[in-house]
C-alpha positions as CSV (number, residue, x, y, z in Angstrom):
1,X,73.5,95.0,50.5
2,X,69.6,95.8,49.5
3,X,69.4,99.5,48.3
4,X,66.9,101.2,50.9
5,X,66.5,100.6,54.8
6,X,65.4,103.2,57.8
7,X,66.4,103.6,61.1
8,X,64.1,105.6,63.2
9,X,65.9,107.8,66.2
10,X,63.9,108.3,69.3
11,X,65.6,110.4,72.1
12,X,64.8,111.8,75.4
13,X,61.8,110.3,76.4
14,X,61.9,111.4,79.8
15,X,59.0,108.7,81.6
16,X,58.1,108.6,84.5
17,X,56.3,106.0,86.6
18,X,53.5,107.7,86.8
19,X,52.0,107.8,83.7
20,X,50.3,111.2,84.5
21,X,52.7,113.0,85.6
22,X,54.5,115.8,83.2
23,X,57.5,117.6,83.2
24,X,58.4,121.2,81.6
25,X,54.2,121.1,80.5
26,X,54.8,118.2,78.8
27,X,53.1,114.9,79.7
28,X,56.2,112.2,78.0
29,X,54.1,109.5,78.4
30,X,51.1,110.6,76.4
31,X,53.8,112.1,74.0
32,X,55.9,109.2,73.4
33,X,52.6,106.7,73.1
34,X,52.2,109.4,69.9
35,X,55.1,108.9,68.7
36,X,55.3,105.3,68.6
37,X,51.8,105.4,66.7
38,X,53.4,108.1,64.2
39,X,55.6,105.6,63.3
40,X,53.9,102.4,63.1
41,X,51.7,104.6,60.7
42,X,54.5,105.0,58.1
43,X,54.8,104.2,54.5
44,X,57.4,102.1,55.6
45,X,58.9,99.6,58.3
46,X,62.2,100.6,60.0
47,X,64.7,98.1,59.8
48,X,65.8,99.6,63.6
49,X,64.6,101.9,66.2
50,X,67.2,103.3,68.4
51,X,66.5,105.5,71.4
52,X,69.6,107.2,72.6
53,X,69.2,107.9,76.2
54,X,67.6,110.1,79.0
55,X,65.0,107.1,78.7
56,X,63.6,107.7,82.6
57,X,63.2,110.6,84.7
58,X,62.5,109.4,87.9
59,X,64.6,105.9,87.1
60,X,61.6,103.8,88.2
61,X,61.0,100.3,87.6
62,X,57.6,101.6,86.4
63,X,59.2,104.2,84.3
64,X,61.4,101.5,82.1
65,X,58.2,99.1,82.6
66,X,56.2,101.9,80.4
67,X,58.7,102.3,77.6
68,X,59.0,98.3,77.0
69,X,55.9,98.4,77.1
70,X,55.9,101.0,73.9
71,X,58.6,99.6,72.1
72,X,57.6,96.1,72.3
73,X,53.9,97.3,71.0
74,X,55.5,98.5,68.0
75,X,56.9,94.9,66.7
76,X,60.4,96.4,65.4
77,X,63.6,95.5,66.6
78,X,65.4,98.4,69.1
79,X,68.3,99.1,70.9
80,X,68.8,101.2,73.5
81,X,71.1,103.5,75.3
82,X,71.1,105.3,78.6
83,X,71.5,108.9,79.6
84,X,72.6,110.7,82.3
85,X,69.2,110.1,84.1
86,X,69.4,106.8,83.6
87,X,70.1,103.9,86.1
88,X,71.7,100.7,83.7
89,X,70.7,98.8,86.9
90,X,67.0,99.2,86.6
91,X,67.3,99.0,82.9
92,X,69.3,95.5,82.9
93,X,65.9,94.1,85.7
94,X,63.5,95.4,83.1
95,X,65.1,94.3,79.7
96,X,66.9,91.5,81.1
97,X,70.2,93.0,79.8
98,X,73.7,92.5,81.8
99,X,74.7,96.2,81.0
100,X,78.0,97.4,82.8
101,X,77.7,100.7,84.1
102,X,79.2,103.6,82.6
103,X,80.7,101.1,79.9
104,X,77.4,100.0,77.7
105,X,78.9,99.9,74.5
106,X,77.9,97.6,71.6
107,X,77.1,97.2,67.8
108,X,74.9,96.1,65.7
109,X,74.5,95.6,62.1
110,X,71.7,96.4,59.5
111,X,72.0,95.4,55.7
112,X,75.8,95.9,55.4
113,X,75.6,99.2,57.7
114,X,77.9,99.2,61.0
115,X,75.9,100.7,63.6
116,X,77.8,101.6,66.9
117,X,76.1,102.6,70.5
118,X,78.8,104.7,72.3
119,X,77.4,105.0,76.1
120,X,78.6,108.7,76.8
121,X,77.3,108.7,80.3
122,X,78.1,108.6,84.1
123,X,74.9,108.2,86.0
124,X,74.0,111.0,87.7
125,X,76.8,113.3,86.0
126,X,75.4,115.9,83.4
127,X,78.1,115.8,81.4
128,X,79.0,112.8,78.8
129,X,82.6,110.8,79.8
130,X,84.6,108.0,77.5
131,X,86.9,106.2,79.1
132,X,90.3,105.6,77.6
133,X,89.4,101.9,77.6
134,X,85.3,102.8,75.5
135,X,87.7,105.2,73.5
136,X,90.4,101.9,72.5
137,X,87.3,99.5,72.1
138,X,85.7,101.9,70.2
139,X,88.4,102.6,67.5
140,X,89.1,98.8,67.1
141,X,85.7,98.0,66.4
142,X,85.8,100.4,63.5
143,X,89.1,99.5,62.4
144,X,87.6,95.9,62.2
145,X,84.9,97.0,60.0
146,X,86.5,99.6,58.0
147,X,84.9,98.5,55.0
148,X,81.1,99.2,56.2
149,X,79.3,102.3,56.7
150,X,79.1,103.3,60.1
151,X,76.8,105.9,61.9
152,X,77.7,106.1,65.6
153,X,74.8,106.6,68.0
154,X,75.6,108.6,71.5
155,X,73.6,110.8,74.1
156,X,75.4,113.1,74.6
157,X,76.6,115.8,71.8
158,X,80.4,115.6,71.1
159,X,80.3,119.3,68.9
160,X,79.2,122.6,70.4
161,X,75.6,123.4,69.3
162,X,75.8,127.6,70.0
163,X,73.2,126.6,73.1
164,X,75.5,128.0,76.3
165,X,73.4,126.4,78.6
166,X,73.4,122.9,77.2
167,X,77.1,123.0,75.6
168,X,78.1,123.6,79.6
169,X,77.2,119.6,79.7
170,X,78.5,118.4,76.3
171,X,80.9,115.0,75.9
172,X,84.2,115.9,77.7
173,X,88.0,116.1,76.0
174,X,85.7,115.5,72.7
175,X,89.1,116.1,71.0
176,X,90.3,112.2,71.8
177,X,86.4,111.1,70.3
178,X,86.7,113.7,67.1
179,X,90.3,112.1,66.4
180,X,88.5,108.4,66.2
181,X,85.7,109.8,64.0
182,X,88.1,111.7,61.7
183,X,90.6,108.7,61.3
184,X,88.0,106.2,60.3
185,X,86.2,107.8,57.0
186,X,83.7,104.8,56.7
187,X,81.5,106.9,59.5
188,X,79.1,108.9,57.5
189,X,76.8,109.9,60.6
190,X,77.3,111.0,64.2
191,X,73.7,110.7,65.5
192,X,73.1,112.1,69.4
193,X,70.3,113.6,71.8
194,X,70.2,115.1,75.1
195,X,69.8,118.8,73.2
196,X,65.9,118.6,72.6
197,X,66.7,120.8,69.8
198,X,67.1,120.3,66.4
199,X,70.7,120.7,65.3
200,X,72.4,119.5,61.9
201,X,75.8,120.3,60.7
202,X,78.8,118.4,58.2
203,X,82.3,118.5,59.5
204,X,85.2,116.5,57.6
205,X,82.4,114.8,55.6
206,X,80.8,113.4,58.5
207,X,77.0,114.1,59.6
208,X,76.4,115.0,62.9
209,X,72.7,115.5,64.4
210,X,70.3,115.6,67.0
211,X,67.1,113.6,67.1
212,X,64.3,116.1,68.9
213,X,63.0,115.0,72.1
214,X,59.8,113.0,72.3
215,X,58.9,114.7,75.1
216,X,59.4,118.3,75.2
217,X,61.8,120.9,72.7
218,X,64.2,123.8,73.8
219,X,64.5,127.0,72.0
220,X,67.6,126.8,70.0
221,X,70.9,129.1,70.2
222,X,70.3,130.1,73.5
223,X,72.1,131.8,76.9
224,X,68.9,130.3,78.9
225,X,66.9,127.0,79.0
226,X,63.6,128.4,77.2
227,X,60.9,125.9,76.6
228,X,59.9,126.0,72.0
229,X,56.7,125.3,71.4
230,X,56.9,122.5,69.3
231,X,55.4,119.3,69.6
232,X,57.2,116.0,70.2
233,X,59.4,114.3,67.5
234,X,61.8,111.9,66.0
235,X,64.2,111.2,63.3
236,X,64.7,109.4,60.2
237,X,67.6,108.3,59.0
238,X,67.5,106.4,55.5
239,X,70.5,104.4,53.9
240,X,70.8,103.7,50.3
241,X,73.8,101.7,49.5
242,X,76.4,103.9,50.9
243,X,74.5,106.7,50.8
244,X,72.6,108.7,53.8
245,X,69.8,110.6,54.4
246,X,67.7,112.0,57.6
247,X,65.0,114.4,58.4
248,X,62.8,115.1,61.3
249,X,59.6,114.1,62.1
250,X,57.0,116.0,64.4
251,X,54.2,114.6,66.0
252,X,50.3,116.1,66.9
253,X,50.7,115.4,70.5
């Protein structure tokens, strides 16, 4: 296994086919473009970049169009995930995937790491599902590879972030997904969007955190959806042996 790789979390893009057009003041196009040149721009090459959902707004061809566009510019290998904005069926036409809907679950693996995309949502439902069957697959796959390091990448958040607004549309009966994660202690990292907020927290041993939005932030700990003034950003996550490490990145937009 070599020592030192990076993963780079993008989340909540938000695009829209018109490349002018902005939602909550923010323009995600122009945002995102900045945050793709952030990265190329580091010290560093990430091994991955993984964008975990709410990819689209409008789910236009254009829309995806734009962010393969992006991506593909950037010359490092990514994986996806959709969100509850998304439509898998204008994803699979623009990426030439054969996604299933509502069941786009996969792994991949980066120098000895286990990394596993767990598709939490129901297009156009709010909230994130799992299915009894993603829930079996899921636990298999990581009894399988029980001797790797695993961080599991979702949309939505399976823990209550103390944001009333956004913890009405959190993953559903998270209990069943918690009882996976605390059964298989190879997972070091439970990494998730749909917040646009910061959040970081350690249960059991476990990581679980947020990537900001590269389009627009949310004032944490809230009752009401309050637009932060922060600019658009994106996470790190660096793995040394076993080890792991993340921080935040924000971006002049």
């Amino acid at each position: 296994m070599q020592s030192k790789n990076y993963i780079v979390q993008i989340s909540d893009t938000h695009l829209f086919g018109d490349k002018n057009k902005k939602i909550n003041g923010a323009n995600s196009y122009q945002n995102l473009k900045a945050v793709m040149n952030n990265i190329a721009a580091l010290p560093f090459k990430p091994e991955l970049i993984v964008v975990t959902g709410d990819l689209s707004q409008d789910c236009t061809f254009e829309s995806y169009q734009h962010l393969a566009n992006l991506l593909n510019r950037a010359g490092t290998r990514y994986t996806l995930m959709p969100g509850n904005h998304d439509d898998v069926d204008v994803i699979n036409r623009v990426f030439d995937f054969n996604w299933v809907k509502d069941n786009v679950d996969y792994s991949v693996e980066i120098n000895g790491w286990f990394l596993y995309m767990l598709d939490t949502s129901v297009y156009p439902e709010e909230k994130g599902f799992l299915s009894d069957k993603q829930l079996e697959q899921f636990n298999t796959s990581l009894k399988k590879n029980q001797n790797k390091p695993t961080i599991v990448f979702m949309h939505h958040h399976p823990v209550l972030v103390n944001s009333s607004w956004i913890d009405r549309s959190t993953l559903q009966d998270s209990h069943k997904y918690l009882k996976i994660v605390n059964s298989n202690s190879q997972i070091k990292a439970v990494m998730f969007g749909h917040i646009h907020q910061v959040f970081e927290t350690k249960i059991d041993n476990v990581i679980y955190c947020s990537a900001p939005s590269s389009c627009y932030q949310v004032l944490p700990r809230t009752e009401m959806f309050t637009i932060e003034k922060l600019t658009p950003g994106y996470r790190i996550i660096e793995v040394n042996n076993e080890n792991i490490d993340t921080s935040v990145c924000w971006v002049s937009s």
